[in-house]
C-alpha positions in Angstrom: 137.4 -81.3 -168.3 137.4 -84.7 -170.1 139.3 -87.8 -168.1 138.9 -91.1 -170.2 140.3 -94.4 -171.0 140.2 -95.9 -174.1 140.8 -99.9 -175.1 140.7 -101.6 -177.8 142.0 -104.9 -179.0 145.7 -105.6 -180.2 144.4 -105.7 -183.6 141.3 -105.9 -185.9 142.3 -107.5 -189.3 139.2 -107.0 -191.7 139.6 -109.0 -194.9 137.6 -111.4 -197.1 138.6 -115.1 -196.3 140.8 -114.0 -193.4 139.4 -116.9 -191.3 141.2 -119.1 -193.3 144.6 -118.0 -193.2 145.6 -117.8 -189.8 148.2 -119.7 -189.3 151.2 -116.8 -189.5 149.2 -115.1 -187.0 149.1 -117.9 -184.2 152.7 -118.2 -184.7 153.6 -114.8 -184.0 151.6 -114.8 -181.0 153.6 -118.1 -179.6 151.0 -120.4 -179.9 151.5 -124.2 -181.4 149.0 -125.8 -179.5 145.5 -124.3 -180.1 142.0 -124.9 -178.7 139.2 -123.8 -180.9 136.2 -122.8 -178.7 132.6 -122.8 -181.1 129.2 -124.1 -181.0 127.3 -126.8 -182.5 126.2 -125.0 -185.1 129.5 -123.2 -186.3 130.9 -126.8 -186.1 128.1 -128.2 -188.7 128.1 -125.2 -190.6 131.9 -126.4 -191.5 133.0 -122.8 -190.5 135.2 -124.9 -187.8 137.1 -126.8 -190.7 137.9 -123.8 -192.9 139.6 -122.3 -189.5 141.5 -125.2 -188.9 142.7 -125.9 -192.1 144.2 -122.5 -192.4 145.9 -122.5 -188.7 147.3 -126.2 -189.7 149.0 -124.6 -192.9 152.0 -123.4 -190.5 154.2 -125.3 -188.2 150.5 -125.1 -185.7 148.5 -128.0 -184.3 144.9 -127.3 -183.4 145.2 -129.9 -179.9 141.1 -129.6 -179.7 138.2 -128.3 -180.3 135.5 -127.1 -177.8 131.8 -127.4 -179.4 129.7 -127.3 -177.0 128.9 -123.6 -176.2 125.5 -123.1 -175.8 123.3 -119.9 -176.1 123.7 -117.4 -172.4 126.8 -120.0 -171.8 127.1 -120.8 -167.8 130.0 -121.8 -165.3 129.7 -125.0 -165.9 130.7 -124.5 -169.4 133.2 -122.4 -168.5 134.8 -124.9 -166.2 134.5 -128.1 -169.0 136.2 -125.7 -171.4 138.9 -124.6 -169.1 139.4 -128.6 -168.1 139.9 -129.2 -171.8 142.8 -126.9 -172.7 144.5 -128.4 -169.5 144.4 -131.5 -170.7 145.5 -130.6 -174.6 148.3 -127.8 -173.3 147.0 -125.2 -175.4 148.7 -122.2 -175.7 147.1 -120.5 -177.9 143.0 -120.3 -178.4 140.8 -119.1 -181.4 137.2 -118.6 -180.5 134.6 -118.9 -183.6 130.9 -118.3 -183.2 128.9 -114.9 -181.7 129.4 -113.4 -178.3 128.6 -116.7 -176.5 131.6 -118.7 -177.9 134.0 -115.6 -177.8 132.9 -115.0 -174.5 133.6 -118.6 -173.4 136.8 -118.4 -174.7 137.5 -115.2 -172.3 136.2 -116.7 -169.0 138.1 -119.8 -170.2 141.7 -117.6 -169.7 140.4 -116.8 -166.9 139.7 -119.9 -165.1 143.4 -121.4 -166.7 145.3 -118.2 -165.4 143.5 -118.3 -162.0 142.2 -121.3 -161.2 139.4 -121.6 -158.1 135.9 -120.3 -158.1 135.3 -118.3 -161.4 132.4 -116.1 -159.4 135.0 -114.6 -157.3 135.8 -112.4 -160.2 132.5 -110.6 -161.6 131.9 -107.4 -162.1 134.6 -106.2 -160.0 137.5 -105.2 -162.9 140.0 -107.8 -163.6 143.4 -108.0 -163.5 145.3 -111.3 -164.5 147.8 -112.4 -162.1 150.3 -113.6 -164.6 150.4 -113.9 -168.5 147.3 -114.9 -170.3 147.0 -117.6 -173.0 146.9 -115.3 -176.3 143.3 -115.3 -177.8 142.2 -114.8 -181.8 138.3 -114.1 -182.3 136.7 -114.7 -185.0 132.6 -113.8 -184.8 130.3 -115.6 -187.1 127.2 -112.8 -186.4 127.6 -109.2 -186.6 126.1 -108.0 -183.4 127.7 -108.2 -179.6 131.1 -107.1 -180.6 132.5 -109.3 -178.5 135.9 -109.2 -180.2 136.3 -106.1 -179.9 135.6 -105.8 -176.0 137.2 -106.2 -172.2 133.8 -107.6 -171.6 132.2 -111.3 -170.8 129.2 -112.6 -169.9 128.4 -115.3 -168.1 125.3 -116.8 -166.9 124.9 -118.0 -163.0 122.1 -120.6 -163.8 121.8 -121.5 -159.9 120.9 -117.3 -159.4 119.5 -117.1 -163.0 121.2 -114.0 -163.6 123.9 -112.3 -165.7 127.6 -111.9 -164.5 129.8 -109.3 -166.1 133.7 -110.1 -166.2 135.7 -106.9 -167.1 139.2 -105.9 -167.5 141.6 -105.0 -170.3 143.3 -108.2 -170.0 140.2 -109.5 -171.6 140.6 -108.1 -174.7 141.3 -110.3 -177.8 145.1 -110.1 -179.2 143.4 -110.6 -183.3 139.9 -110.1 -184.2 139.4 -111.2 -187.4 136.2 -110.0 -189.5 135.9 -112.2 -192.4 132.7 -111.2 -194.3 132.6 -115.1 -195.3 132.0 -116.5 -192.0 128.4 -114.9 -191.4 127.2 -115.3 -194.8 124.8 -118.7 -193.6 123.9 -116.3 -190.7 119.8 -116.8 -191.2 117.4 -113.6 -191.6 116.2 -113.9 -187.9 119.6 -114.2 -186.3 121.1 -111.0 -188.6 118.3 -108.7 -187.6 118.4 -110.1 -183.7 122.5 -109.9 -183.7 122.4 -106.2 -185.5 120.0 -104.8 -183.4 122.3 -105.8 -180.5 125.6 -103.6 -182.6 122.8 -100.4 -182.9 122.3 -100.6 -179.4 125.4 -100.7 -178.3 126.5 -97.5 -180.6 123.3 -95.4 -179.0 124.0 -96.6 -175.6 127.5 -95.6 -175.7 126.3 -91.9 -177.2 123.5 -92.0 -173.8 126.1 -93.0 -171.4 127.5 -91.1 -168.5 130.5 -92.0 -169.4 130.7 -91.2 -173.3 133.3 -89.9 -174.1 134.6 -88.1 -177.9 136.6 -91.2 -179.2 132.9 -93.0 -178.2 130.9 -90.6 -180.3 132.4 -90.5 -183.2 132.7 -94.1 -183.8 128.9 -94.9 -182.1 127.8 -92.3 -184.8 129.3 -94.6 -187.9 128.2 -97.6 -186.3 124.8 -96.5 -186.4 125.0 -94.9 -189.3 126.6 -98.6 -191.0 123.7 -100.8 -189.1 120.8 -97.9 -190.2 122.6 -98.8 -194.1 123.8 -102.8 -194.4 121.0 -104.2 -191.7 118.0 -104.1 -194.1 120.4 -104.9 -196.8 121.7 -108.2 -195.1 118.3 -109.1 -194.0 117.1 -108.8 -197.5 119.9 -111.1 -198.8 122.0 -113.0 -196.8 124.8 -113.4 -199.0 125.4 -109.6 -199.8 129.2 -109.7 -199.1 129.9 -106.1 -199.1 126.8 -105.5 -196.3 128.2 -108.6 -194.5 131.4 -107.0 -194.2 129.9 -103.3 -193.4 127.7 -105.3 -190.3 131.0 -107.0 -189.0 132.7 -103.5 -189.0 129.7 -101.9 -187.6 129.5 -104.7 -184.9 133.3 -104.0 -183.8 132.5 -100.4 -183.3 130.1 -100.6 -180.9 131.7 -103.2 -179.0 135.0 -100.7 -178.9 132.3 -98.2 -178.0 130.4 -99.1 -175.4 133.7 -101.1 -174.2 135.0 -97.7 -172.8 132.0 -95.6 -172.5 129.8 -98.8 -171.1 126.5 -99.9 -171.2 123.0 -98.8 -169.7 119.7 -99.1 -168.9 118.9 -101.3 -172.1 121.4 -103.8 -171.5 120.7 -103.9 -167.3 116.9 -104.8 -168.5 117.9 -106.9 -171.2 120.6 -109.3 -168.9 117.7 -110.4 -166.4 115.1 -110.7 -169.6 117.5 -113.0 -171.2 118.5 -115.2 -167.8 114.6 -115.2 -166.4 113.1 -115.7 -169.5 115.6 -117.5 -172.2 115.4 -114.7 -174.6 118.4 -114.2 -177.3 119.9 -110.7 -176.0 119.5 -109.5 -179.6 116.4 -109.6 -179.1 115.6 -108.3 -176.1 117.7 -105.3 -176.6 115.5 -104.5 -179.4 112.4 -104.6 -177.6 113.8 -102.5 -174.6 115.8 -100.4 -176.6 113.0 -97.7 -178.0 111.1 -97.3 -174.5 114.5 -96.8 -173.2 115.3 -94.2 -175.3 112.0 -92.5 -174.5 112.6 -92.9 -170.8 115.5 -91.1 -171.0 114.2 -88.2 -172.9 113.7 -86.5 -169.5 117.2 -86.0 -168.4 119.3 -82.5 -169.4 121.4 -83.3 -172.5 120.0 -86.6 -173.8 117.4 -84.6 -176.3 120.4 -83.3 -178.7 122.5 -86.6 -178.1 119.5 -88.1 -180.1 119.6 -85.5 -182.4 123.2 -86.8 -183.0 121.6 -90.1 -183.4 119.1 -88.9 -185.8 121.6 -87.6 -187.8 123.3 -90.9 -187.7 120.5 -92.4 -189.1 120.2 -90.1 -191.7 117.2 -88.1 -190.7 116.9 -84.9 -192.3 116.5 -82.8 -188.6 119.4 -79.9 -189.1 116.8 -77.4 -188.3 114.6 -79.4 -186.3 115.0 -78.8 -182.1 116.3 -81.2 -180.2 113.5 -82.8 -178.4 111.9 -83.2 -181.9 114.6 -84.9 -183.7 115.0 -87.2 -180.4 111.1 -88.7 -180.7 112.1 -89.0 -184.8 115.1 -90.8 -183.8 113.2 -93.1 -181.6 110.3 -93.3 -184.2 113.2 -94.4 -187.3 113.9 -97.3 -184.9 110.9 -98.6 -184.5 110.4 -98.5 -187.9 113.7 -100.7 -188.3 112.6 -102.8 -185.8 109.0 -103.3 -187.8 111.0 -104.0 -191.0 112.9 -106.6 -189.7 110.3 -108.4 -188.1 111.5 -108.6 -184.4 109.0 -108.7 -181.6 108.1 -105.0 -180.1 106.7 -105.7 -176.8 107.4 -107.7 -173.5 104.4 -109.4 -174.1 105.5 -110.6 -177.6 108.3 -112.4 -175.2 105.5 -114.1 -172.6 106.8 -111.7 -170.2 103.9 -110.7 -167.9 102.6 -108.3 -165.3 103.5 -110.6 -162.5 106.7 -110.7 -163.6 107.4 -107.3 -162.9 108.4 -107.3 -159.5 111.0 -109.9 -159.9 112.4 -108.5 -163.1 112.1 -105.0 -161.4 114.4 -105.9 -158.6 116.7 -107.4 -160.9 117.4 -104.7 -163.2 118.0 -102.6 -160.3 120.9 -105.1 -159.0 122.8 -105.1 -163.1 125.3 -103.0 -162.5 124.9 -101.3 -166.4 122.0 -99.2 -165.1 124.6 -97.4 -163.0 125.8 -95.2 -165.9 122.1 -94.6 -166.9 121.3 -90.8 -167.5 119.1 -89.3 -164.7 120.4 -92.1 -162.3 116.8 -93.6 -162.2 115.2 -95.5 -159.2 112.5 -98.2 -158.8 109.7 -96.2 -159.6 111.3 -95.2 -163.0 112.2 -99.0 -163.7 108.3 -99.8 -162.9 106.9 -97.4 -165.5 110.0 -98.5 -168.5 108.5 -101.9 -168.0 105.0 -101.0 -168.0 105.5 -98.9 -171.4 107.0 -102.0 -173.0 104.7 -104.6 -172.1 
């Protein structure tokens, strides 16, 4: 017998030049004083401005604007950011950038609505203690699905490790996919940030926890990435595969939202806070040996075959086990074509390194909803394959 929950944001509003026309939306949600949260690079991109201009168009002030969200954003952030909107009154905040700046934004409500130490909230599911400040997402990659998700991450940079806030509370009133705002998103960045949304779909369909409102959107998402990635790739201002990517992105983050990640994602949060990696790309180096690791356990064969179908593999009379290994073998042709890095090695990542990372991927708590529940020894040999 099936017992599930399923979340999902107040709403997803997918429309060319959305971005810019905000303004209604922040007043029906209250707000009058808002705090845009972004990165240096959105902000000189101008992708801040076009926002702005839009909210300020209704009876709305943007009060201020916090740039300085950096890549695997920290505590410290968190805390500057959270200082900030005390000090403007915001009641209202729009986030603009990838997971990091979205994610900001959520450990920013946080921090307002319960002041103290942030850490005393991770992993453990959240519940706010009173109302939250309403929050508007608007990504500029196609990838985490961050606005689409109850989900934040946050790095510890004293621990160097990944902390996971959780709880539906977190989940963006508007996400706003605006083909527009990722069109300067650069060929590296697209493939790293869509190999991240693929991910997500496939480890939502390997999960414990999938569930059938999961499946069938983790089978269009990987069946959108399989289509628009090389397309955006190729050409970066392909509007209609910019679009398809941002859809694609929101699905697996709605996905593996309720049906949660894995084993990827538990290797790939310690690769990125040990080792500076961009997630994107570290999910796409784990990702395949994953997948192969976890051919061993009863039922994940003809969930691949699922995902070889998704991808468009021509496998109906195929068995399971084989259309599994051609799933597997179709993404590391993706990955090829997109020329991401393959191995741990390709990251500096070494054999000495294995103990520590080892140890760490056994403490992530996504490896908890891992098929086949696998121990050290199993986490040993994954990182051996993908050196």
């Amino acid at each position: 017998m099936y017992f599930f929950e399923f979340k999902m944001p107040g709403k997803i509003v997918c429309v060319d030049g959305g971005a810019s026309k905000l303004g209604k939306t922040v007043t029906r949600l209250g707000g009058t004083r808002v705090l845009i949260v972004t990165d240096p690079g959105v902000r000189k991109a101008g992708l801040v401005d076009t926002v702005a201009s839009g909210i300020e168009s209704a009876d709305v002030k943007v009060a201020g604007v916090f740039g300085e969200v950096g890549p695997d954003p920290g505590v410290k952030t968190i805390l500057e950011c959270a200082a900030m909107a005390q000090d403007i009154t915001a009641d209202c905040v729009v986030s603009i950038g990838g997971g990091s700046s979205i994610d900001t934004a959520k450990a920013t409500l946080i921090q307002l609505c319960e002041g103290g130490d942030l850490l005393d909230h991770e992993w453990n599911e959240y519940f706010a203690s009173s109302p939250m400040l309403p929050h508007i997402a608007i990504p500029t990659t196609a990838g985490t699905g961050s606005e689409s998700t109850h989900v934040a991450m946050v790095t510890d940079d004293a621990r160097q490790r990944k902390l996971m806030y959780q709880g539906g509370d977190l989940l963006p009133k508007v996400a706003v996919l605006d083909p527009r705002m990722t069109l300067g998103l650069p060929p590296k960045l697209t493939a790293a940030t869509g190999m991240d949304a693929m991910t997500h779909a496939i480890e939502s369909m390997h999960s414990v926890w999938h569930q059938p409102m999961t499946d069938g959107l983790a089978m269009q998402g990987i069946g959108l990435v399989n289509t628009f990635l090389p397309r955006v790739f190729a050409d970066g201002q392909d509007g209609f595969g910019r679009m398809n990517m941002l859809m694609a992105a929101t699905i697996g983050g709605i996905s593996v939202s309720n049906s949660f990640i894995c084993i990827v994602h538990a290797a790939a949060h310690p690769i990125g806070a040990m080792f500076h990696v961009p997630h994107g790309i570290a999910v796409g180096v784990m990702l395949p040996y994953a997948m192969e690791m976890n051919l061993k356990y009863e039922g994940v064969p003809a969930i691949y075959k699922k995902v070889a179908c998704s991808l468009d593999l021509k496998v109906e009379s195929d068995d399971d086990m084989t259309a599994a290994r051609k799933a597997i073998e179709h993404i590391r042709g993706l990955i090829a074509s997109l020329e991401l890095p393959s191995r741990l090695s390709d990251l500096g990542i070494k054999q000495s390194d294995f103990e520590p990372l080892a140890d760490e991927i056994m403490e992530d708590k996504a490896i908890m909803v891992t098929p086949g529940n696998p121990g050290r020894d199993d986490i040993m040999g994954l990182i051996h394959a993908a050196l």
